[in-house]
TORFI-52979 format. One line per 2 residues: their letters; for each residue x, y, z of N, C-alpha, C. Coordinates in pm, whole numbers, plus 50000, padded with zeros to 5 digits. Layout:
N
a = X/Y/Z/X/Y/Z/X/Y/Z ~ ...
//
This chain:
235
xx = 66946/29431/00720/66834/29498/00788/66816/29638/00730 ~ 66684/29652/00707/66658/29804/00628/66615/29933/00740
xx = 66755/29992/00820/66706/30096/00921/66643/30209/00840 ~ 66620/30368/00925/66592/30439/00883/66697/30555/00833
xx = 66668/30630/00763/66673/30708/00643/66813/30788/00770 ~ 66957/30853/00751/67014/30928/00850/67016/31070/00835
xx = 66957/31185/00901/66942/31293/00837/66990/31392/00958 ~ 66979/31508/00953/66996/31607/01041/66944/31619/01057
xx = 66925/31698/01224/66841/31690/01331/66708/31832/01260 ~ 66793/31924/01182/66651/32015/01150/66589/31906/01049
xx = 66628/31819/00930/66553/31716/00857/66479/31644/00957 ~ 66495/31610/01033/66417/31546/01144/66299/31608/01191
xx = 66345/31725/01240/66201/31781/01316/66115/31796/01225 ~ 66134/31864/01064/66053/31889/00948/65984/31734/00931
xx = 66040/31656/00922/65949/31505/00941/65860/31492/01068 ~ 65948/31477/01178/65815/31429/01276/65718/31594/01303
xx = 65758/31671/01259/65630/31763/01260/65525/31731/01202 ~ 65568/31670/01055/65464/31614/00973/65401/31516/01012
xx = 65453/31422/01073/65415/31292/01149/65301/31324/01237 ~ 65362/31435/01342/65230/31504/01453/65104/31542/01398
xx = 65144/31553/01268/64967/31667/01237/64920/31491/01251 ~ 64967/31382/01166/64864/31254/01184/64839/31221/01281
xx = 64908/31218/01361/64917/31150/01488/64808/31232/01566 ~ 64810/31354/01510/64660/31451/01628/64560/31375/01579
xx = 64570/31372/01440/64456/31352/01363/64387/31233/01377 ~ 64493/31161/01414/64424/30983/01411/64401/30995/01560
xx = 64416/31055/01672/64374/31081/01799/64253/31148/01816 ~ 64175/31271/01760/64090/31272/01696/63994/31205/01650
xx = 63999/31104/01586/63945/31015/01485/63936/30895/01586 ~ 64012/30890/01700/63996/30782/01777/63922/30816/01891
xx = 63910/30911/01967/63825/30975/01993/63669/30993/01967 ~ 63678/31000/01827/63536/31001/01774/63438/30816/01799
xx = 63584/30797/01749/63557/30634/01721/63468/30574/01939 ~ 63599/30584/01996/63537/30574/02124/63404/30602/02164
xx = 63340/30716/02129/63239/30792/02168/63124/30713/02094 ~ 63116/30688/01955/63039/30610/01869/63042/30479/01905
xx = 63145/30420/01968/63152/30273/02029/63040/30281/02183 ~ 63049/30429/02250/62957/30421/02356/62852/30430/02350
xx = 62815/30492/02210/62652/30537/02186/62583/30394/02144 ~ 62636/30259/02148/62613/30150/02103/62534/30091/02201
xx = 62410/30015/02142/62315/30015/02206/62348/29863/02291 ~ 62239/29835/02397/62290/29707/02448/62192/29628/02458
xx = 62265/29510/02544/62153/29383/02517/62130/29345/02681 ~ 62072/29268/02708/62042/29255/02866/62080/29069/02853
xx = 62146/29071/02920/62210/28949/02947/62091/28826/03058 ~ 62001/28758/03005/61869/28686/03067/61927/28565/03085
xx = 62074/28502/03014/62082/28330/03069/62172/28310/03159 ~ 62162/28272/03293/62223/28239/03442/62340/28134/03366
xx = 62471/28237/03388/62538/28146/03381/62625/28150/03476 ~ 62698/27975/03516/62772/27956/03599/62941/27925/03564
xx = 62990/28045/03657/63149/27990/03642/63183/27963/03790 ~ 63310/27872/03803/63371/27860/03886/63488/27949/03935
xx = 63526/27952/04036/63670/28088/04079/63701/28047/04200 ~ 63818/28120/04234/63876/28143/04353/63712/28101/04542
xx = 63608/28157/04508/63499/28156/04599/63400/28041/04550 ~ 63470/27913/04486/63352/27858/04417/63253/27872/04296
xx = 63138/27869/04287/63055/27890/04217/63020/28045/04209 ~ 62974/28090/04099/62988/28243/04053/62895/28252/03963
xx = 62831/28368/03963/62734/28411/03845/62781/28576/03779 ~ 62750/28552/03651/62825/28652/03574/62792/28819/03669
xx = 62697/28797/03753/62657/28895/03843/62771/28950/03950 ~ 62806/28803/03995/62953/28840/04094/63009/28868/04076
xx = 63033/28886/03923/63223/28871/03839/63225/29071/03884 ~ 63121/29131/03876/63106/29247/03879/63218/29288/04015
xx = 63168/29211/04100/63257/29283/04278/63168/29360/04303 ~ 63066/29415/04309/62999/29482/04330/62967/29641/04235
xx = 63060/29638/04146/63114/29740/04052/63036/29769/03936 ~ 63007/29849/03895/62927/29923/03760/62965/29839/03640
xx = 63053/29810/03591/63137/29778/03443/63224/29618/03512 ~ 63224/29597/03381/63303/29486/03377/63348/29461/03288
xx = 63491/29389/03247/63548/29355/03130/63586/29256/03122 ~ 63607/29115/03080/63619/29040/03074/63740/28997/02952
xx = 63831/28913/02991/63930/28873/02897/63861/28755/02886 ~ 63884/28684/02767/63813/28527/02653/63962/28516/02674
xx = 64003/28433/02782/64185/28410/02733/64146/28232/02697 ~ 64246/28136/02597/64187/28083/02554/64289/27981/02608
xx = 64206/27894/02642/64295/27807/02759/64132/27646/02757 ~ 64172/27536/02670/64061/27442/02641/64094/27328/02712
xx = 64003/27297/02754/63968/27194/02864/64096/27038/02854 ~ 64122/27024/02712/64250/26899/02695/64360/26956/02763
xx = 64415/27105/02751/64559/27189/02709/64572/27186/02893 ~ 64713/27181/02856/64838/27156/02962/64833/27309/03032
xx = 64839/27441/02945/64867/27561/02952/64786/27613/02897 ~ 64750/27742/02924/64709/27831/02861/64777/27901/02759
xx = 64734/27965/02666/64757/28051/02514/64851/28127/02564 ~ 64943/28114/02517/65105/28215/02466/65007/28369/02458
xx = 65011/28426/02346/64955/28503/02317/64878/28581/02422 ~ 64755/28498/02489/64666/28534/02575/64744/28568/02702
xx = 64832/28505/02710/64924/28515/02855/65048/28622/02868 ~ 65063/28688/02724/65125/28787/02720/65028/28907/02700
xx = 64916/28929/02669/64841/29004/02689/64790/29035/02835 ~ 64767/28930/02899/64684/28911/03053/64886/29003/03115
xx = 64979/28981/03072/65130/29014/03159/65071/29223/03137 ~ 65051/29185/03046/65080/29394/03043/64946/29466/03087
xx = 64862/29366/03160/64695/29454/03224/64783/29504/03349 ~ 64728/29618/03387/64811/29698/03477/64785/29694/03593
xx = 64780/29772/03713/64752/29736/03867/64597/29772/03815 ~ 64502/29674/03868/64343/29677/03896/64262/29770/03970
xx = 64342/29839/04041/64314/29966/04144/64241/30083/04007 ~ 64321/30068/03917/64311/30194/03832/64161/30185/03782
xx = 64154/30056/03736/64007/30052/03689/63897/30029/03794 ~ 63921/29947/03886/63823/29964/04007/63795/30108/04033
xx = 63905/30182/04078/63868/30331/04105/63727/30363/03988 ~ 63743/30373/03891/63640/30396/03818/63532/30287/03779
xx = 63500/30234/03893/63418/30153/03908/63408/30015/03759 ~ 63536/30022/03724/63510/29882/03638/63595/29760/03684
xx = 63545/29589/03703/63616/29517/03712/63655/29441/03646 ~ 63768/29360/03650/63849/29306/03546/63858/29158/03547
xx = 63825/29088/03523/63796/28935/03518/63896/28793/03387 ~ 63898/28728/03416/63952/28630/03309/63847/28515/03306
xx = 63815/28477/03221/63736/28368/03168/63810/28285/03073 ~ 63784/28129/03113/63852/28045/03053/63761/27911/03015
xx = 63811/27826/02901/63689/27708/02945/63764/27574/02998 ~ 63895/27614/03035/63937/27459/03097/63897/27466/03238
xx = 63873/27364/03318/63808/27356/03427/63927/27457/03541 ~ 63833/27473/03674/63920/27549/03740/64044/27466/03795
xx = 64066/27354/03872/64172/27251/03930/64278/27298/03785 ~ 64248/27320/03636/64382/27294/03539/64399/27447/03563
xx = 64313/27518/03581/64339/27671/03585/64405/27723/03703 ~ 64404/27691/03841/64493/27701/03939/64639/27698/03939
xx = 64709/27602/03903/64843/27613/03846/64937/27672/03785 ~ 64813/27687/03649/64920/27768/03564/64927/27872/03572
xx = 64808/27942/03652/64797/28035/03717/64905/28130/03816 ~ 64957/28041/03891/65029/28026/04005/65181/28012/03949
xx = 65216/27944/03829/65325/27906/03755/65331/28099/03705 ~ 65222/28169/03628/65249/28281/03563/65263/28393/03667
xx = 65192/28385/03782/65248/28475/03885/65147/28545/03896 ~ 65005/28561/03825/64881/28628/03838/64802/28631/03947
xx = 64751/28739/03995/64626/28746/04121/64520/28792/04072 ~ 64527/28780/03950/64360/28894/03874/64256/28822/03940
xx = 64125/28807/03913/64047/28686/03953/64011/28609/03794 ~ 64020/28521/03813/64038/28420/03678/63912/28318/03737
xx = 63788/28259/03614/63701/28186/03627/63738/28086/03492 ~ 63641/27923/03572/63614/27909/03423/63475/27860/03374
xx = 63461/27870/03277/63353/27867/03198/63273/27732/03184 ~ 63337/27638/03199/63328/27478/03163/63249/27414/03173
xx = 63173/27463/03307/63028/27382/03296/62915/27495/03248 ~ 62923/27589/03160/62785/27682/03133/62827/27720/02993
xx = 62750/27753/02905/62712/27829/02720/62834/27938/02680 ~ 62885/27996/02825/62917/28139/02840/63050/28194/02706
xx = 63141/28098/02688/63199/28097/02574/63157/28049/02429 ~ 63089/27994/02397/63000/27976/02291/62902/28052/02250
xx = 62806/28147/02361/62736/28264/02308/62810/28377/02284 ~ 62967/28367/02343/63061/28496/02318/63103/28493/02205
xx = 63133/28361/02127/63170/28352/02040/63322/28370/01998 ~ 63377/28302/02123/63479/28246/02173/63569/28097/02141
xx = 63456/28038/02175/63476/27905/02135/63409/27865/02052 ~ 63422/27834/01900/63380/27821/01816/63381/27640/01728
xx = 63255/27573/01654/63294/27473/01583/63307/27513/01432 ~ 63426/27411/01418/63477/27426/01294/63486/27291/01227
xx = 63407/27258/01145/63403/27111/01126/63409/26996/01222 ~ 63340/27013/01273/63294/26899/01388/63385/26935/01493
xx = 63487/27025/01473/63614/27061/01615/63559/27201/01676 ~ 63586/27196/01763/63609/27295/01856/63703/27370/01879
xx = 63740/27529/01842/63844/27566/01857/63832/27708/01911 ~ 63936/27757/01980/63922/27872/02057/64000/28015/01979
xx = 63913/28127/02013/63979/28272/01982/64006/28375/02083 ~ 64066/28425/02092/64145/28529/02233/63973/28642/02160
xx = 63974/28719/02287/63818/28796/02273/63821/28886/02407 ~ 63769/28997/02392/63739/29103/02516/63589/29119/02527
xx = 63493/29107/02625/63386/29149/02621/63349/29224/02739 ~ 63260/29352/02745/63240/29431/02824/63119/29436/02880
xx = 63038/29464/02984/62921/29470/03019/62913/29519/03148 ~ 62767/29591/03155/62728/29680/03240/62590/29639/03321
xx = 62593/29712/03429/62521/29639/03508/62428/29769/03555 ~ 62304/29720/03571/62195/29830/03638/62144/29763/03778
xx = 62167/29805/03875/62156/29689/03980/62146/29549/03970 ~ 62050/29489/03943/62072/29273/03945/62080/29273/03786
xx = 62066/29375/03689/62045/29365/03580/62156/29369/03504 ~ 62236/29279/03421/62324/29301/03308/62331/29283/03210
xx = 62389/29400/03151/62366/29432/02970/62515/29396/02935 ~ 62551/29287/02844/62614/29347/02682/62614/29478/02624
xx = 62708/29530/02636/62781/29649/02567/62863/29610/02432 ~ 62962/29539/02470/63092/29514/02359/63153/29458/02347
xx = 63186/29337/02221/63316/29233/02218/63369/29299/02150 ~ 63499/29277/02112/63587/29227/01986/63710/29131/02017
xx = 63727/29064/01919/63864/28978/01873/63922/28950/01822 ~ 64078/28885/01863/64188/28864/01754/64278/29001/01763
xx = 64242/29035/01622/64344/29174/01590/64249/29291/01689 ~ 64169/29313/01754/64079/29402/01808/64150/29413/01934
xx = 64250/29311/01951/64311/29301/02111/64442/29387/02092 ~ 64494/29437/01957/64658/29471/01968/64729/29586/01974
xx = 64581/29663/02007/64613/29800/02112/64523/29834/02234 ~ 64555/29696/02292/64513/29677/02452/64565/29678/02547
xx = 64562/29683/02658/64596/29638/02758/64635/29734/02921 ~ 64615/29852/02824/64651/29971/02944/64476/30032/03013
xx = 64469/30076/03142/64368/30094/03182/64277/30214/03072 ~ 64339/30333/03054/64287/30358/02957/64178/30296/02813
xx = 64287/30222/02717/64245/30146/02650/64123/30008/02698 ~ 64105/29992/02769/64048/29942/02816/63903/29969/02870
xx = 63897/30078/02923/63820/30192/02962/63694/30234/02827 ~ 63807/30270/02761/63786/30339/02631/63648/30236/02526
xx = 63673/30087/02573/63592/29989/02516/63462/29987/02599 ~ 63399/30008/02712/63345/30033/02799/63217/30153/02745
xx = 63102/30123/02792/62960/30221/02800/62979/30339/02837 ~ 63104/30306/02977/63067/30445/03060/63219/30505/03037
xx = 63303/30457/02943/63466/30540/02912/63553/30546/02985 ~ 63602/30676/02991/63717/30694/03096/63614/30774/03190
xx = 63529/30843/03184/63476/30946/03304/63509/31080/03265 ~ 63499/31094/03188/63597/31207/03168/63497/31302/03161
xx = 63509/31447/03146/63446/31546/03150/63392/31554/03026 ~ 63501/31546/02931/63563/31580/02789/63460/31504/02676
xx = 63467/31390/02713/63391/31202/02646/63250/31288/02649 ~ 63232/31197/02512/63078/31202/02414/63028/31116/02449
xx = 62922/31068/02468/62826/31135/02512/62819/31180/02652 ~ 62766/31318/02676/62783/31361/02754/62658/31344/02893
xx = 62732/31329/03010/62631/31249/03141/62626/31166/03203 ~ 62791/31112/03160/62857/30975/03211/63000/30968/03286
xx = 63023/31110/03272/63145/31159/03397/63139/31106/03545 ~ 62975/31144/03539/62914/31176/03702/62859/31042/03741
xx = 62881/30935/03633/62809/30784/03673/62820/30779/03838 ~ 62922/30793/03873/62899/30722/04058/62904/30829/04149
xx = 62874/30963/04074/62849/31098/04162/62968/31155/04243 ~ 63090/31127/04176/63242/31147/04183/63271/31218/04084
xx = 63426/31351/04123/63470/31384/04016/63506/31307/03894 ~ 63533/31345/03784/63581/31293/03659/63682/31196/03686
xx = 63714/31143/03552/63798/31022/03576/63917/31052/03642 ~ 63989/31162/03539/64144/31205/03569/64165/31255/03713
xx = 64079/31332/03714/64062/31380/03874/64063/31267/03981 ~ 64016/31185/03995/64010/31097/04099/64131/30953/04076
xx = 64234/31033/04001/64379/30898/03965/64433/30919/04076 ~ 64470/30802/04164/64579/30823/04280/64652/30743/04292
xx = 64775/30739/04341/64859/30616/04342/64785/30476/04400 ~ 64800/30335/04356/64727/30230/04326/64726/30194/04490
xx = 64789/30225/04592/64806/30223/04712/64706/30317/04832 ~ 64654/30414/04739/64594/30526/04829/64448/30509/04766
xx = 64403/30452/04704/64219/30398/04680/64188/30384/04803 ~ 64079/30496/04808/63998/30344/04962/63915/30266/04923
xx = 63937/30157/05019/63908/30026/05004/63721/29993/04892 ~ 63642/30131/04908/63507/30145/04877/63503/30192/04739
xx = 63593/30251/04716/63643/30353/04567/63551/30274/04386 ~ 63487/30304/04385/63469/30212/04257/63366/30174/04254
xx = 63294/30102/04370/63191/30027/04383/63042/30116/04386 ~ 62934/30042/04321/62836/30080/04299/62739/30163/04435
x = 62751/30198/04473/62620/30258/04627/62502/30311/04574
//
């Protein structure tokens, strides 16, 4: 096994000092990147589609909770399969308490295309309460570009997509997938993929702090226990 280099502790700091200037720098640069991901224009979402969940029948309208933003996990779980995706199911393990993003009015959803009865289980087997739908009888993974044909087969890709809502109205904001998922999973990061960001004072473009007429994002973090019950939601 090839460890690292053994040096003294002043050789050390002279390295990760050097390390920090990148590390600002690519924070910076990610930063920028975020802000240019929000200035991205959107699409208005016109075809009624139906998933199934926990309440029955659902329209991509409900998935909201009543909430501004929405994010959606493509976890990839096909209508033959026993289980859902390894991969997808270790991603869905490290999404964090839901309070965090509700507070800032975004909700967090799973979309799948095996029917709901195969999705209950394994569900229940992984220990999850997120709200999880599936897709199976409506387009909704095939216009995501999710479920894809590949020579006459059908095959699935792990995918995040985001979208925003203007009262009954919802827009497309943002996918990505695959490698687009492998610095995910914390509310932040998550956030960060999103129209309206973290809230922050700080975030480009500026006029989207004040989306639900609440302090800034950071300002309004409280332990996942002390939200009230209204915190998040659109009025």
């Amino acid at each position: 096994m090839s460890l690292p280099e053994i040096v003294s502790r002043r050789e050390w700091r002279v390295a990760r000092e050097a390390l920090l200037a990148k590390e600002k720098a690519a924070t910076r640069a990610r930063d920028a990147l975020n802000a240019e991901r929000r200035r991205l224009p959107m699409v208005e979402v016109d075809k009624e589609y139906v998933f199934e969940g926990g309440d029955g029948k659902a329209t991509l309208l409900d998935l909201f909770e009543g909430r501004r933003q929405l994010v959606v996990q493509h976890f990839m779980f096909a209508p033959e399969w026993d289980a859902g995706c390894r991969s997808c199911s270790a991603f869905l393990d490290q999404i964090g308490h839901l309070a965090h993003l509700r507070a800032r009015g975004t909700a967090f959803a799973v979309v799948s295309r095996a029917p709901y009865p195969k999705i209950l289980p394994f569900k229940a087997r992984m220990g999850w309460t997120v709200p999880w739908y599936s897709s199976y009888v409506s387009d909704f993974n095939d216009d995501y570009e999710v479920t894809l044909e590949h020579e006459g087969e059908l095959t699935e890709r792990p995918g995040l997509s985001c979208f925003l809502r203007d009262h009954d109205r919802v827009f497309h904001t943002y996918s990505t997938y695959e490698r687009g998922l492998d610095c995910l999973g914390s509310t932040t990061s998550l956030l960060d993929l999103t129209a309206l960001g973290r809230q922050e004072a700080w975030e480009e473009p500026k006029g989207r702090a004040s989306a639900f007429g609440a302090p800034a994002g950071s300002e309004r973090v409280r332990y996942h226990d002390e939200y009230d019950e209204c915190d998040g939601y659109d009025g």
